[in-house]
N, C-alpha and C positions, 0 to 999 in steps of 0.2 A: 325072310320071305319078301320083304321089302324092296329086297336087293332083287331077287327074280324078278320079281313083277316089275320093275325099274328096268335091267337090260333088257326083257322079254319087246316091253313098249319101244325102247330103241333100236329093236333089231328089227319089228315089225315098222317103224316107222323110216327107217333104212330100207329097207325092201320096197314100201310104197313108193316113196319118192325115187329111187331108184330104178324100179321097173317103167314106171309113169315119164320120169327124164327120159330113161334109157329110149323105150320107145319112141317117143318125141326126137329125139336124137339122131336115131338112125331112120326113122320115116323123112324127115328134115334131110338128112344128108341122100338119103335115096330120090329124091326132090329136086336137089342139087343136080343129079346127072341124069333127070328126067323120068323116073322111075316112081310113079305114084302108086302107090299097092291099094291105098284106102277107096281113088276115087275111081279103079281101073274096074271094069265087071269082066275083063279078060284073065286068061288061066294059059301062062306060058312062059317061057324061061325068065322075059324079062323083069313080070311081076311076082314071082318064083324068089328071085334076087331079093326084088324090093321085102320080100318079106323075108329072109334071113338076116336082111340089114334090119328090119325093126324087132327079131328076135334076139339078130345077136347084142343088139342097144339094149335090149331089155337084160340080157345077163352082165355086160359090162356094165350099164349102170347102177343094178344090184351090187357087183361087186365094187365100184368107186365109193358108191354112197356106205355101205357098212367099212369099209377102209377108213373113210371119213368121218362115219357120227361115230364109231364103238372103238375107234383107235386111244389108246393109255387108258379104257378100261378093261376092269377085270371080268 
């Protein structure tokens, strides 16, 4: 039971930091080519963008960070 409650904490601790980078990551890089989603109160293709870039940061950096912390465990 030790052993669940062990990876359960690193898969959830995987996910946070991963969703939280992710985000940051791809708002950052949507920033980069002037595409602010956070600070914009418009609703159109180009903030549209901005947010599938901090969507899609959010699943890639879920999936880097559990590659990362749960990699050679079982």
């Amino acid at each position: 039971m030790a052993q669940d409650f062990d990876r359960a904490m690193r898969e959830g601790l995987a996910d946070a930091i991963g969703f939280v980078g992710g985000a940051l990551a791809g708002w950052g890089l949507g920033r980069q080519f002037g595409i602010d989603f956070i600070a914009s109160s418009e609703w159109n293709a180009q903030q549209l963008l901005g947010l599938a870039l901090i969507v899609g940061g959010c699943g890639l950096g879920r999936f880097v960070a559990r590659r990362l912390l749960l990699k050679d465990r079982p």
